[in-house]
Every structure is written in C-alpha cells, then in structure tokens.
N, CA, C and O atoms as a GROMACS GRO file, in nm:
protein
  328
    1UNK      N    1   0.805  -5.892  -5.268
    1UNK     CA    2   0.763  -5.860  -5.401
    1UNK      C    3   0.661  -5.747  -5.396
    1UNK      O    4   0.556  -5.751  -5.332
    2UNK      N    5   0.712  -5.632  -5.484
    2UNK     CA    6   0.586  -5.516  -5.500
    2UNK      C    7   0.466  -5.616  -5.542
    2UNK      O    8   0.467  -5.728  -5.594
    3UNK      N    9   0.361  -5.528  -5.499
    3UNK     CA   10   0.243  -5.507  -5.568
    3UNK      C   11   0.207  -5.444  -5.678
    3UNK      O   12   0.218  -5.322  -5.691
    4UNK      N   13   0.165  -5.514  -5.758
    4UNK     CA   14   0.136  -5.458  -5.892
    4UNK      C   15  -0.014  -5.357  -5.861
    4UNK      O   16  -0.090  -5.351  -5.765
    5UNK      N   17  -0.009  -5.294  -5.979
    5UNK     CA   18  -0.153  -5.194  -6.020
    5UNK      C   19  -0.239  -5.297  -6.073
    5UNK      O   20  -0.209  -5.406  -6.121
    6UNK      N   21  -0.366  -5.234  -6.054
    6UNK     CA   22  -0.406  -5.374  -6.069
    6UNK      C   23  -0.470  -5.375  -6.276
    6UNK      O   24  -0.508  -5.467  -6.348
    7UNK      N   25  -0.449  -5.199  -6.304
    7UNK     CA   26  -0.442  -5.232  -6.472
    7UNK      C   27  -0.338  -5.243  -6.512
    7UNK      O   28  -0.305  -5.191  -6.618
    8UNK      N   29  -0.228  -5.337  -6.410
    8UNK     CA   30  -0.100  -5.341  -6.512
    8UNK      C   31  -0.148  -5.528  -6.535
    8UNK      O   32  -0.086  -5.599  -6.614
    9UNK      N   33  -0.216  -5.557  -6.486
    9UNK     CA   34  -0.228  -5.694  -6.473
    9UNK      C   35  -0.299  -5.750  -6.597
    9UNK      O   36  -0.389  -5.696  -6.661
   10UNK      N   37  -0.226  -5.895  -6.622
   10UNK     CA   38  -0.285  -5.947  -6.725
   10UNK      C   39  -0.459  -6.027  -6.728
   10UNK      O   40  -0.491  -6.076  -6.619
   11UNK      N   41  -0.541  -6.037  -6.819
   11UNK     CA   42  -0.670  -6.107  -6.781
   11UNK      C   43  -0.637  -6.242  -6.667
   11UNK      O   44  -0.726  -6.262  -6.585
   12UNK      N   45  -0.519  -6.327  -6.662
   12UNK     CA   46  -0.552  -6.458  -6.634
   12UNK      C   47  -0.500  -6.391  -6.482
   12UNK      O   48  -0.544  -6.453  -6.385
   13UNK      N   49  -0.426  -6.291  -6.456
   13UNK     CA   50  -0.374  -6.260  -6.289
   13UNK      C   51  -0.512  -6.200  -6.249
   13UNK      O   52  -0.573  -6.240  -6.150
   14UNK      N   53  -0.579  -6.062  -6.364
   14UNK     CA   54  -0.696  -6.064  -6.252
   14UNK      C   55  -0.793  -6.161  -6.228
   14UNK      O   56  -0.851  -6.158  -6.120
   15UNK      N   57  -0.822  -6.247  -6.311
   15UNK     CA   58  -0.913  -6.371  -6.270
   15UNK      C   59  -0.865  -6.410  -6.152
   15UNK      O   60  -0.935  -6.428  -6.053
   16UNK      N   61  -0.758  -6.422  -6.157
   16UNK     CA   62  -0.663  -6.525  -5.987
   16UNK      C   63  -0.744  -6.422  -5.860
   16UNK      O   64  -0.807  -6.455  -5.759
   17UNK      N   65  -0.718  -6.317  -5.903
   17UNK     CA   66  -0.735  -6.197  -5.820
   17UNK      C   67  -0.856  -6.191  -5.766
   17UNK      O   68  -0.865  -6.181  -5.643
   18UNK      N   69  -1.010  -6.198  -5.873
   18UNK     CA   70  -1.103  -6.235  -5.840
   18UNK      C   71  -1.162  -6.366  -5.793
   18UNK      O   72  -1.285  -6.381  -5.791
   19UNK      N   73  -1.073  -6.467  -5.752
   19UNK     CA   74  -1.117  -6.610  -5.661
   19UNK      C   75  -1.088  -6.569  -5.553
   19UNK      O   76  -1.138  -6.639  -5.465
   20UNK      N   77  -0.994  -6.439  -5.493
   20UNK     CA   78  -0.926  -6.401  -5.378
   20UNK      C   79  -0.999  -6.341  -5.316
   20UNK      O   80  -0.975  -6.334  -5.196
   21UNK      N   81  -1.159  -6.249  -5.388
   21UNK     CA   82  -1.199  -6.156  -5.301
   21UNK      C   83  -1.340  -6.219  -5.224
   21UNK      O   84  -1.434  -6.159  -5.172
   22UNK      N   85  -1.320  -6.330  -5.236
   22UNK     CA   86  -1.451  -6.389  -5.156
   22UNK      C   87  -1.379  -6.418  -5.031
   22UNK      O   88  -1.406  -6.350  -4.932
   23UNK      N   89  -1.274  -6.527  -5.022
   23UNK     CA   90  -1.194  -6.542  -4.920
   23UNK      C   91  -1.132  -6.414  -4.825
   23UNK      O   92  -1.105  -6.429  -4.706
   24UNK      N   93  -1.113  -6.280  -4.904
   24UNK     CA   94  -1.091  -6.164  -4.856
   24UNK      C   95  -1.184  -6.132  -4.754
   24UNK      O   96  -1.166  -6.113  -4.634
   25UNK      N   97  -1.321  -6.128  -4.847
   25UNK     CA   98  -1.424  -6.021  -4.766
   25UNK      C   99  -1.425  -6.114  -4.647
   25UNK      O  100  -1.419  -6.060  -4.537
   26UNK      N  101  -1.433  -6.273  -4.654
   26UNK     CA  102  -1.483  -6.373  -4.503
   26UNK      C  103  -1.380  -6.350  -4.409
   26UNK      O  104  -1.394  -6.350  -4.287
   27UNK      N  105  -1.262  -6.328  -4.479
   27UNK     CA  106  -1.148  -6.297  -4.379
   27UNK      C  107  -1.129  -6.156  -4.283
   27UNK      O  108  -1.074  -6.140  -4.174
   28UNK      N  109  -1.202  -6.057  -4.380
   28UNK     CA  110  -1.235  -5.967  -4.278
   28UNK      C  111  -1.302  -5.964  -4.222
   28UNK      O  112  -1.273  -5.898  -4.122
   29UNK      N  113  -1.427  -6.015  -4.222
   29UNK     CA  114  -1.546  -6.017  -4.145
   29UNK      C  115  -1.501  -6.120  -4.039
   29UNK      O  116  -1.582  -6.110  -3.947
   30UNK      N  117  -1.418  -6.207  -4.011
   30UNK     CA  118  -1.355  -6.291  -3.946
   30UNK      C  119  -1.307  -6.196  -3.878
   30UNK      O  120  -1.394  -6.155  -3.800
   31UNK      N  121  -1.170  -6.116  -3.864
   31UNK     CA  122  -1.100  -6.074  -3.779
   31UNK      C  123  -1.171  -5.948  -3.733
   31UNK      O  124  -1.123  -5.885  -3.639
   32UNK      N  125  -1.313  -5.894  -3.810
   32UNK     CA  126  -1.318  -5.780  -3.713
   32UNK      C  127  -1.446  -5.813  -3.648
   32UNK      O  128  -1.511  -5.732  -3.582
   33UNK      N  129  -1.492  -5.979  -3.679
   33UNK     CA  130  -1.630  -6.007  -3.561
   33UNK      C  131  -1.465  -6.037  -3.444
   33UNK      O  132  -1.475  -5.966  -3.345
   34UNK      N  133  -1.373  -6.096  -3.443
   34UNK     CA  134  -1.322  -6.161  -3.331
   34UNK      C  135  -1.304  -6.012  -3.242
   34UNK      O  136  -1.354  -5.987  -3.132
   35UNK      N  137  -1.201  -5.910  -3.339
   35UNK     CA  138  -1.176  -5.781  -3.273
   35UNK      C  139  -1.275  -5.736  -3.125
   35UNK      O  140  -1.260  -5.701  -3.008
   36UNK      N  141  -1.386  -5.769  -3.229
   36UNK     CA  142  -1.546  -5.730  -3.154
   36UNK      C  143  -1.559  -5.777  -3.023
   36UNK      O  144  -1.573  -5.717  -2.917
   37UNK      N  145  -1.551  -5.915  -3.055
   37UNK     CA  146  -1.566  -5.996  -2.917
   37UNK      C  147  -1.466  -5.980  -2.794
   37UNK      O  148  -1.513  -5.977  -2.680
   38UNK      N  149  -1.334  -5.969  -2.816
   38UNK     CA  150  -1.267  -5.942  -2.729
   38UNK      C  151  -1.305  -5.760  -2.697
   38UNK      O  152  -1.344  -5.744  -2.582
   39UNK      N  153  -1.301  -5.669  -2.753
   39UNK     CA  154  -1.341  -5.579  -2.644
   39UNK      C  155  -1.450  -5.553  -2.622
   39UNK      O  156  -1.480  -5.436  -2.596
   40UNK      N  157  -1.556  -5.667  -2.627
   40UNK     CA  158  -1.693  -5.659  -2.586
   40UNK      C  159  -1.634  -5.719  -2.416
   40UNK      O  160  -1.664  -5.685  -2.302
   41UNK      N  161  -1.520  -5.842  -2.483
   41UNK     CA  162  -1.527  -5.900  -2.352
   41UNK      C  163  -1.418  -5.835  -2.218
   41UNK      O  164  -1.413  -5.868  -2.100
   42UNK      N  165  -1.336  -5.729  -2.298
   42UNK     CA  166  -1.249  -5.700  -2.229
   42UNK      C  167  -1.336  -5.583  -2.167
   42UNK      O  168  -1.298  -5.572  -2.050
   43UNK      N  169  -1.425  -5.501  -2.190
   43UNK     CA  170  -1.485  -5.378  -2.140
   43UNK      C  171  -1.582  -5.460  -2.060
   43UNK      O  172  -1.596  -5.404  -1.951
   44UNK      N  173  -1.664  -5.583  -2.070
   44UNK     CA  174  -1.752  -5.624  -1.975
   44UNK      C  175  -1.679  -5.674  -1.833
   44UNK      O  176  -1.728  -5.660  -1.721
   45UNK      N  177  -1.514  -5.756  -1.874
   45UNK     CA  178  -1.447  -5.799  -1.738
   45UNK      C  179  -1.369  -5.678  -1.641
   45UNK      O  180  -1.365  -5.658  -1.520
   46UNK      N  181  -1.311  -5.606  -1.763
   46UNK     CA  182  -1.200  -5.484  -1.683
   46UNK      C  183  -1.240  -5.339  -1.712
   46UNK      O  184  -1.161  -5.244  -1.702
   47UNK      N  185  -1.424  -5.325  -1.765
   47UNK     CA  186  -1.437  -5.148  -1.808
   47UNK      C  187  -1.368  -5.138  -1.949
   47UNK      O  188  -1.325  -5.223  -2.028
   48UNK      N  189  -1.373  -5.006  -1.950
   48UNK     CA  190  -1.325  -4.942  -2.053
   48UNK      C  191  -1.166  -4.919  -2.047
   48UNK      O  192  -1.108  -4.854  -1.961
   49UNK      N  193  -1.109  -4.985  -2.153
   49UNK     CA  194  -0.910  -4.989  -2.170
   49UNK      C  195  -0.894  -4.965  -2.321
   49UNK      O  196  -0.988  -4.919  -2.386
   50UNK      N  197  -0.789  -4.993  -2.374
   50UNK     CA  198  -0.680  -5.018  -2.455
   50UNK      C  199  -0.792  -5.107  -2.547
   50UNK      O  200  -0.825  -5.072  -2.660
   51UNK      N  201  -0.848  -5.236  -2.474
   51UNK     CA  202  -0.862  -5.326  -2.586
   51UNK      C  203  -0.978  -5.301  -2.642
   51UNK      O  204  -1.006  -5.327  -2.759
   52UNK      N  205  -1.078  -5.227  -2.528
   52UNK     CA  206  -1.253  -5.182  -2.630
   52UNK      C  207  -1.182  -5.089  -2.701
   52UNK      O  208  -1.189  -4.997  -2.620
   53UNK      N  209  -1.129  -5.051  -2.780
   53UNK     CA  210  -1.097  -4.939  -2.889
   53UNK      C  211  -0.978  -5.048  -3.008
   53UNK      O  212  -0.912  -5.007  -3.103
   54UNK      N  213  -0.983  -5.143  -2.972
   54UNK     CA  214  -0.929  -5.229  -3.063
   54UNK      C  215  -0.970  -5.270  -3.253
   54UNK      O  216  -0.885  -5.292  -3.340
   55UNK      N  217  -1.105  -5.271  -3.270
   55UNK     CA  218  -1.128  -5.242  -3.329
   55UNK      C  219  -1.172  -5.146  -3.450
   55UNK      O  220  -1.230  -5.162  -3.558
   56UNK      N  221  -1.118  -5.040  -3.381
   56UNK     CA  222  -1.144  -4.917  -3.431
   56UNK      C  223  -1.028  -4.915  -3.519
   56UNK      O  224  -1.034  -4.872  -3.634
   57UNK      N  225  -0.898  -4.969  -3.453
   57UNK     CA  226  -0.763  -4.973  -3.569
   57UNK      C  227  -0.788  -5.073  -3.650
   57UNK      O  228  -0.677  -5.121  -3.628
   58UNK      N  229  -0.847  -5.169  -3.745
   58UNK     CA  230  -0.881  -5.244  -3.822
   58UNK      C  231  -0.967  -5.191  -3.906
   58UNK      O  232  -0.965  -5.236  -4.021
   59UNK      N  233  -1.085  -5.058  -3.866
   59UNK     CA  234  -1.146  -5.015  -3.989
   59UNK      C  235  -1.065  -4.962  -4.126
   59UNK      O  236  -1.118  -4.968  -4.237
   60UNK      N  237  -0.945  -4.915  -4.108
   60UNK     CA  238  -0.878  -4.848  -4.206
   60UNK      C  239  -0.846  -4.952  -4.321
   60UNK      O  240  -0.854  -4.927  -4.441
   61UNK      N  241  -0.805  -5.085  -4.257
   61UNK     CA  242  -0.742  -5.212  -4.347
   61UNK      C  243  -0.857  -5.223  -4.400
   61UNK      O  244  -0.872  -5.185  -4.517
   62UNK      N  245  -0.991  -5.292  -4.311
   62UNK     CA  246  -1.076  -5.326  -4.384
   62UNK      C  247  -1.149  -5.270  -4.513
   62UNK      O  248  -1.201  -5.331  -4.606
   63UNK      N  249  -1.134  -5.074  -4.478
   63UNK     CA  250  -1.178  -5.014  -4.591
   63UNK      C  251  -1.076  -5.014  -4.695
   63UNK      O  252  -1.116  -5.031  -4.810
   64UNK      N  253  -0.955  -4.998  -4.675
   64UNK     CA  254  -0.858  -5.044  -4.787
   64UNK      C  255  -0.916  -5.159  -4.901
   64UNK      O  256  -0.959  -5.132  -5.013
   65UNK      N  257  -0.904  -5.293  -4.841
   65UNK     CA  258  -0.935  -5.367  -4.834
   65UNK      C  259  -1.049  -5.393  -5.002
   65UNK      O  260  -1.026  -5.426  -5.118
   66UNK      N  261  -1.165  -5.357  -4.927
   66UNK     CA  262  -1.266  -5.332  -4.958
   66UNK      C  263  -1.260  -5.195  -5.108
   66UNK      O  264  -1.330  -5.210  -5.208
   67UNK      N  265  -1.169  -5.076  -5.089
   67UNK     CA  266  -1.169  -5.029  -5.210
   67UNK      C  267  -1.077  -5.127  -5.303
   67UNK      O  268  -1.078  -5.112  -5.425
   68UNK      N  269  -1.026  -5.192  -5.262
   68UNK     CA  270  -0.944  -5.282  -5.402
   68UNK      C  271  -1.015  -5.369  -5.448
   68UNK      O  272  -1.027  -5.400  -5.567
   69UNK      N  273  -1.062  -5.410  -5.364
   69UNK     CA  274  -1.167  -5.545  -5.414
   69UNK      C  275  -1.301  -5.453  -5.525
   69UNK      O  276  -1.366  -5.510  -5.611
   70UNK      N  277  -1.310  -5.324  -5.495
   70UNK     CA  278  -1.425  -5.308  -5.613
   70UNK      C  279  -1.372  -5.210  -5.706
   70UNK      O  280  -1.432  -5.129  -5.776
   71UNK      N  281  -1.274  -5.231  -5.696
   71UNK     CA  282  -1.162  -5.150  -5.807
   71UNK      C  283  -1.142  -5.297  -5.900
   71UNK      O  284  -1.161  -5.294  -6.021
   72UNK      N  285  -1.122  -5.360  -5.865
   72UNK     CA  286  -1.124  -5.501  -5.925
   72UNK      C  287  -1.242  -5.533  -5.980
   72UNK      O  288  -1.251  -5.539  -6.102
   73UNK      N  289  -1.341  -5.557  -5.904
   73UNK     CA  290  -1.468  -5.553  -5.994
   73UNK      C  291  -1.500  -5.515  -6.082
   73UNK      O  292  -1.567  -5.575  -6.165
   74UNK      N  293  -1.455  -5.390  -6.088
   74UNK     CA  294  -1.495  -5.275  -6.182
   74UNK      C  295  -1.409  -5.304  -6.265
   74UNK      O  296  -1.463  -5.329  -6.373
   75UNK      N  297  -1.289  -5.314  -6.268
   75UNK     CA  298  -1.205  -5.362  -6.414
   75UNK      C  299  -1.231  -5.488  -6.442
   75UNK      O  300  -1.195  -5.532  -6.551
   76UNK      N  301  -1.298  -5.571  -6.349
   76UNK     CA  302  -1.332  -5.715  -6.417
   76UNK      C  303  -1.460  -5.664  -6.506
   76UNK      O  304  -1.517  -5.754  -6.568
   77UNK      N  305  -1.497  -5.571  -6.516
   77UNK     CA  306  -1.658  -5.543  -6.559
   77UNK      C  307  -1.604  -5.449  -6.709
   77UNK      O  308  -1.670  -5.470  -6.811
   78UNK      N  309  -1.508  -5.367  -6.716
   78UNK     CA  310  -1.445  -5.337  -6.768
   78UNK      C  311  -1.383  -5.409  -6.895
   78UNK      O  312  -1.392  -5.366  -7.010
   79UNK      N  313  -1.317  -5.528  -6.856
   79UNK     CA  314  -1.263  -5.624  -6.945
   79UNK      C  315  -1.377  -5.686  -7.002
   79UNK      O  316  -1.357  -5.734  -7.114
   80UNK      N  317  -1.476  -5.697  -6.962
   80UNK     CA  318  -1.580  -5.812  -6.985
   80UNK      C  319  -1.527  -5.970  -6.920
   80UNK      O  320  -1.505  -6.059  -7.002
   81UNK      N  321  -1.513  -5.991  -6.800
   81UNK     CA  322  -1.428  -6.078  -6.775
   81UNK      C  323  -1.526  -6.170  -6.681
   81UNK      O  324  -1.474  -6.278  -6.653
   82UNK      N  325  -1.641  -6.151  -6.634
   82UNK     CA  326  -1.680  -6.236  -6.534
   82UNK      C  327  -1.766  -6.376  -6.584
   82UNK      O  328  -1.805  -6.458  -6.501
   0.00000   0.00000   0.00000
C-alpha cells in the first residue's frame, strides 16, 4: 500500500499518526545506539572494517525519519489538533 501525503490525510489518520512518533523516535534511537555498539565493538576486536562505518548508512533513514515526524507536527499545529 502507497503512502499517503500526509495533507491528504484525514484529522482522525493524523492523530493515529501522531501516537506513532514517540514509538518512532525510541525506535531509532534503538537501532542506531545498537548500530553504535557493534562497530564500537567490531573496530575494538578486528580494527577498522566494513562494520565501524555501519552506522553511517542509517543516518539518512533516521533523518528522513525525523523530517516526517515534524512535518506532522507542524500540520498537527496547523489543524489545531493536539
């Protein structure tokens, strides 16, 4: 299923939308502390490889991420919705 825009959306989908971005932000901060740890731990056992630069491919999602969630805000602020 596409993804909708998020001003095509009705008040009661972006409300849904906004219970999602708390669980969002913990979920990223989840996968890019783990990212972290493994090539903290992979550069302390085997040097510098492949996996210390692992997290560097996750900044792009996370900033994605992160502009939708305050694109959302902002039309929740917009609607008068919070």
């Amino acid at each position: 299923m596409k993804q909708k825009e998020l001003t095509e959306l009705s008040n009661e989908e972006l409300l849904q939308e906004a219970k999602k971005i708390k669980s969002s932000k913990i979920f990223d901060a989840a996968i890019f502390g783990f990212l972290i740890g493994v090539a903290v731990y992979s550069t302390v056992r085997n040097g510098f490889g492949l996996l210390t630069f692992l997290p560097i491919i996750y900044i792009p999602i996370a900033a994605k991420n992160k502009a939708r969630n305050k694109a959302l805000e902002g039309l929740l602020k917009e609607r008068n919705l919070n």
